[in-house]
MARFI-330157 format. One record per residue: residue in three letters; x, y, z of N, C-alpha, C in turn. Coordinates in steps of 0.05 Angstrom, whole numbers, m for minus. Example, Ala and Ser with C-alpha at 12.3 -4.5 7.8 and 13.67 -1.06 7.14 Angstrom:
<atoms>
aa	n_east	n_north	n_up	ca_east	ca_north	ca_up	c_east	c_north	c_up
ALA	264	m114	156	246	m90	156	264	m66	156
SER	257	m45	142	273	m21	143	258	1	157
</atoms>
This chain:
<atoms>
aa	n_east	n_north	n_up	ca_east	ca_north	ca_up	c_east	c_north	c_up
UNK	848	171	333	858	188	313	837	208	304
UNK	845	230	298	826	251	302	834	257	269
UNK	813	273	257	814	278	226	809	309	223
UNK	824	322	214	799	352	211	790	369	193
UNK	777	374	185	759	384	159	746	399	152
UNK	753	408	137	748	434	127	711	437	125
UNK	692	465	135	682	464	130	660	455	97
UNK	681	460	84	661	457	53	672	423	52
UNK	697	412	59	692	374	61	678	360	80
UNK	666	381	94	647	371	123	618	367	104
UNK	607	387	88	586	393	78	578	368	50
UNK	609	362	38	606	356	13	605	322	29
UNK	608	312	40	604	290	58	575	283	65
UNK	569	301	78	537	307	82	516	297	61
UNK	530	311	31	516	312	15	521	285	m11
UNK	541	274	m1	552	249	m22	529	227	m8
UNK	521	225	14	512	208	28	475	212	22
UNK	467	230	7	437	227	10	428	211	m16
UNK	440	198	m28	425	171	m38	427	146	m28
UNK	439	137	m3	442	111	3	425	97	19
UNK	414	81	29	398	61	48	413	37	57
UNK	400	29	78	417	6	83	452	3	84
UNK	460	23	96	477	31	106	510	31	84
UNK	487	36	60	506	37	31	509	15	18
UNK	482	m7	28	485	m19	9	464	m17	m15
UNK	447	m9	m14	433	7	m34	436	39	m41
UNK	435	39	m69	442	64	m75	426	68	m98
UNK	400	97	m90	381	107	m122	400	136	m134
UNK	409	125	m149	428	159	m158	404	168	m170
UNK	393	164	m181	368	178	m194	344	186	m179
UNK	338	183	m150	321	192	m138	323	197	m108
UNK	353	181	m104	368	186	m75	348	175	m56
UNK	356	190	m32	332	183	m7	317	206	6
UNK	309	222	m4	290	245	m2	278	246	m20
UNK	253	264	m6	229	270	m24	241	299	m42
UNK	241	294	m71	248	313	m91	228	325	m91
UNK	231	349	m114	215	353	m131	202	340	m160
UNK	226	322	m162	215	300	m181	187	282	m169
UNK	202	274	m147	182	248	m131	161	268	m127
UNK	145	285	m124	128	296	m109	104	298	m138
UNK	126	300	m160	108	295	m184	91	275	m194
UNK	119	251	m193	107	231	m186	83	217	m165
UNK	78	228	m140	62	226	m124	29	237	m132
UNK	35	261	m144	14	276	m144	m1	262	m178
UNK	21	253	m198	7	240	m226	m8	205	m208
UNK	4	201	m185	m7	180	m179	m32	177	m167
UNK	m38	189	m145	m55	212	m140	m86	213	m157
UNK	m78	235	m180	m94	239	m200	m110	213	m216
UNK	m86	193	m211	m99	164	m222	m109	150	m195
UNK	m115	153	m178	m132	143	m159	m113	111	m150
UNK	m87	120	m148	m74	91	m150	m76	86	m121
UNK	m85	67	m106	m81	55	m80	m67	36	m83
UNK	m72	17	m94	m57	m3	m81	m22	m12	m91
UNK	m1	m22	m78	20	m21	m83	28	m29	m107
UNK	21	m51	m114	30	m64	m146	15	m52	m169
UNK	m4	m41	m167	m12	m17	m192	7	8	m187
UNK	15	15	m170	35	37	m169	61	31	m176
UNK	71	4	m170	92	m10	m185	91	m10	m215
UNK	73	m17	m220	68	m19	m247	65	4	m276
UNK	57	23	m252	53	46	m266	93	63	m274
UNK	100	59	m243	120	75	m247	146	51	m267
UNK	143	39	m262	161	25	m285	154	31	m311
UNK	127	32	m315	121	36	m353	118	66	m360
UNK	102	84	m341	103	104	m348	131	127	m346
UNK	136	119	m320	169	135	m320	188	120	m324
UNK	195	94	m329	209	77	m348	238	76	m310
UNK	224	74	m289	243	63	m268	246	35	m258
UNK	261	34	m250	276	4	m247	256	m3	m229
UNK	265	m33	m228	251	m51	m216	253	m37	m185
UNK	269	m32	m171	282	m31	m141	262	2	m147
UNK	265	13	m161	259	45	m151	229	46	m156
UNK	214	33	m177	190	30	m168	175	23	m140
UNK	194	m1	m131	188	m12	m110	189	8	m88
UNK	207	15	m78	206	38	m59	191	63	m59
UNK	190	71	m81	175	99	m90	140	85	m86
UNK	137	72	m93	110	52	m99	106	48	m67
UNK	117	32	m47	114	33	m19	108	57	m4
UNK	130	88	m13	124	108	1	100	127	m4
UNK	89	118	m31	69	131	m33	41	121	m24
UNK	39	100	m23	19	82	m18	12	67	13
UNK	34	81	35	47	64	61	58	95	77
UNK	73	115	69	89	121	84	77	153	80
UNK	65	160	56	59	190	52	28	187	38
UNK	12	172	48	m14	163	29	m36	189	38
UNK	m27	200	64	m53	215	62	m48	244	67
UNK	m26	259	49	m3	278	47	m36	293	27
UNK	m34	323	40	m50	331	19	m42	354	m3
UNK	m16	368	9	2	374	m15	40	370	m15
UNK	41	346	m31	64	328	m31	90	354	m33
UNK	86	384	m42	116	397	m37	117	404	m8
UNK	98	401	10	102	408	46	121	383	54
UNK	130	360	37	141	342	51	164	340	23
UNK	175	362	13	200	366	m5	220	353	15
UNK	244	341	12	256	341	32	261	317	54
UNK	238	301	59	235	284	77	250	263	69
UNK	257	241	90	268	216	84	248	200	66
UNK	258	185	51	237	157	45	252	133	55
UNK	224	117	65	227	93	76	247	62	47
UNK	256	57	52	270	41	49	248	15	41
UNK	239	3	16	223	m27	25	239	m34	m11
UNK	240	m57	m3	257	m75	m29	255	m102	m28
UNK	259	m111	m46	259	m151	m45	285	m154	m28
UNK	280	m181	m13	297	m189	m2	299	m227	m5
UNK	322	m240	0	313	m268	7	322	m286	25
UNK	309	m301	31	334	m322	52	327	m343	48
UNK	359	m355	47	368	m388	40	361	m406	56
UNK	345	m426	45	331	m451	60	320	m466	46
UNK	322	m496	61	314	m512	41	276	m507	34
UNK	273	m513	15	245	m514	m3	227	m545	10
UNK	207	m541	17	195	m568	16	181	m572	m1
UNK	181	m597	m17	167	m608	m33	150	m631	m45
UNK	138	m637	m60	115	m657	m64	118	m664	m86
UNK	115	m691	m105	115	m696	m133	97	m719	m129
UNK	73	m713	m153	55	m734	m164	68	m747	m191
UNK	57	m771	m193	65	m781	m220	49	m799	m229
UNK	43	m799	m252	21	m815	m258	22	m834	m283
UNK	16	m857	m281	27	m876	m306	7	m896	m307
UNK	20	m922	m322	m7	m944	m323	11	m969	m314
UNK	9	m982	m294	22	m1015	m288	2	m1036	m293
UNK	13	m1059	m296	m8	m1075	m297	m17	m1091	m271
UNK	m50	m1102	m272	m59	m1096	m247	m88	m1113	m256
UNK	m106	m1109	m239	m133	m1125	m243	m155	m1108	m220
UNK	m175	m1103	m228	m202	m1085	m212	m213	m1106	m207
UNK	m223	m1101	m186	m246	m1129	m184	m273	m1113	m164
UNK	m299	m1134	m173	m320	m1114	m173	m338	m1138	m175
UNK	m364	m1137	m162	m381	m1150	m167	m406	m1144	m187
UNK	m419	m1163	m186	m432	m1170	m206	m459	m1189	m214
UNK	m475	m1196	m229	m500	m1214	m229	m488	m1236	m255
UNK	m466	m1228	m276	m466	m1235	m288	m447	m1223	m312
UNK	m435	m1236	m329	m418	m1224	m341	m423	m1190	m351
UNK	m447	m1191	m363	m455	m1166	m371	m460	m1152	m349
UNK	m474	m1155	m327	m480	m1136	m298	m447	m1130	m291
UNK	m428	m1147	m286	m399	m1134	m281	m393	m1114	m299
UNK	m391	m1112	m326	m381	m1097	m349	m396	m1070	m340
UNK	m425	m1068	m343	m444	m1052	m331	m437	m1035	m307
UNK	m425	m1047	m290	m417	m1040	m260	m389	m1028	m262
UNK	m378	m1035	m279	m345	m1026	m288	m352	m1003	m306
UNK	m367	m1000	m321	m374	m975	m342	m374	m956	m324
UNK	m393	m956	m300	m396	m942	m276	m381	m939	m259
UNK	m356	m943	m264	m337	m942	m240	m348	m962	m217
UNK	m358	m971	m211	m369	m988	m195	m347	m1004	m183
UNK	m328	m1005	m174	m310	m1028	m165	m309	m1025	m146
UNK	m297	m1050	m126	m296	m1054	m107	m263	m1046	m97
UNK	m234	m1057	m106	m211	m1048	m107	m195	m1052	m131
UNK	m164	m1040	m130	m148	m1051	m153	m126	m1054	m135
UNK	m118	m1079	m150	m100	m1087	m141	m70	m1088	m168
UNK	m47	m1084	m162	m25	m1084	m180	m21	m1112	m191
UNK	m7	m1115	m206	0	m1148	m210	26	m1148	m198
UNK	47	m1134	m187	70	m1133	m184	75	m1123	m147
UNK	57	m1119	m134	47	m1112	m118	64	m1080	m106
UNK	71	m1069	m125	100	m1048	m124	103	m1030	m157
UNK	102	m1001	m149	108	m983	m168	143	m979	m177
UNK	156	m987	m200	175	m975	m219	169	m957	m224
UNK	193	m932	m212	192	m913	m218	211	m895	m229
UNK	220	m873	m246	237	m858	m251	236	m827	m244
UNK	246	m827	m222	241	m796	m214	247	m764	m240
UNK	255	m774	m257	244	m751	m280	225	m756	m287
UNK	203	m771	m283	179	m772	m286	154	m764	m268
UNK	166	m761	m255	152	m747	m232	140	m710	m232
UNK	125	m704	m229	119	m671	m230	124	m669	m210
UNK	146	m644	m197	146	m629	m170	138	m610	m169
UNK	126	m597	m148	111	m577	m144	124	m566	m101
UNK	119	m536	m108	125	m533	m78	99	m533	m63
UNK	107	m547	m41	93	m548	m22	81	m523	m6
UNK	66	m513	m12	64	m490	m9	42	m485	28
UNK	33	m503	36	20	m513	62	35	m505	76
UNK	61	m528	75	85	m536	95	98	m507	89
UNK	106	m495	67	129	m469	63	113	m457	75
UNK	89	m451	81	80	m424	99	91	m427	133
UNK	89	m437	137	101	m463	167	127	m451	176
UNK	148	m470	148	170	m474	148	186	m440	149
UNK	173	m421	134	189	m395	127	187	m392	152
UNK	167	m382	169	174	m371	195	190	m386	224
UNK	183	m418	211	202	m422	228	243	m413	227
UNK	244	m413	194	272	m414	179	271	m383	196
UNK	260	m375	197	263	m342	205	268	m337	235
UNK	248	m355	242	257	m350	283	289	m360	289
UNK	290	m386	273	316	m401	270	343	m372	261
UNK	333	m355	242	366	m344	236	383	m334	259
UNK	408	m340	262	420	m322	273	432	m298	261
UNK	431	m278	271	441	m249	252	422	m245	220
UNK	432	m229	202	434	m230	176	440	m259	160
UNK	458	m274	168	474	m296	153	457	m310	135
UNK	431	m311	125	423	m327	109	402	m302	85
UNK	404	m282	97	390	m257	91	399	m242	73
UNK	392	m242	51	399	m226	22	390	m199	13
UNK	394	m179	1	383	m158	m12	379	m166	m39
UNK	353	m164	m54	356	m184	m80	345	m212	m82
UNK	338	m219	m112	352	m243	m116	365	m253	m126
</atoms>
């Protein structure tokens, strides 16, 4: 099926489409996907502040130009990654910007929990004599402990969990070689 269109609905098409990324699923109405004249301001006040690295440029553009979380982020990437060594930011009025945003993927978490309590139990430790054992026990000095019950009661709300953060460095890339397609792969959190 063929469609046909008027030059000025050919144009106005063209032009509905320059804020999107990710094939419409992100959308900056406030700074689109080209380099403005806005952004170039922004570049050059960043610039002036000697900002290199990415999360001070995050930081800046959220408090000082009061932008969202997502538009810092991208604007903060392309200046610091994609246009860092631009020596006057209106020669690149116009250009695409790169696309970089939080993302996440679903998988299980591995984890670890300590817990710590008092059972009853007996140390045993040697000694010359009642007082040389006590002496030797002041010092940590023992030999083992043993439980009286030979087995911990436990209540798992008592427990602290913490992520495993060893194993999750491991585990993410394997969860990652593992995806098939997008399917576990988010924009966001």
């Amino acid at each position: 099926m063929k469609i046909k269109l008027t030059e000025e609905q050919y144009n106005r098409l063209l032009v509905e489409n320059d804020k999107d990324f990710l094939d419409g699923e992100v959308n900056f109405p406030h700074i689109g996907n080209k380099v403005t004249k806005f952004i170039t301001k922004i570049f050059n006040f960043l610039k002036k502040k000697n900002v290199d690295y990415i999360f001070n440029a995050i930081k800046i553009l959220k408090n000082d130009f009061s932008l969202s979380e997502e538009e810092a982020d991208m604007l903060a990437y392309n200046y610091t990654n994609v246009y860092r060594d631009v020596e006057d930011y209106n020669d690149i009025i116009g250009e695409p910007l790169k696309f970089w945003g939080k993302f996440h993927m679903v998988m299980d978490i591995p984890m670890y929990a300590t817990a710590s309590g008092w059972l009853p139990g007996k140390v045993t430790g040697y000694g010359t004599s009642y007082e040389d054992f006590i002496e030797n026990m002041e010092s940590s000095d023992y030999e083992e402990a043993i439980l009286a019950n030979g087995y911990v009661e436990y209540d798992v709300s008592d427990m602290d969990w913490e992520i495993d953060e060893d194993y999750l460095q491991d585990r993410v890339g394997d969860v990652a070689m593992a995806l098939d397609g997008e399917d576990n792969v988010h924009l966001g959190w």
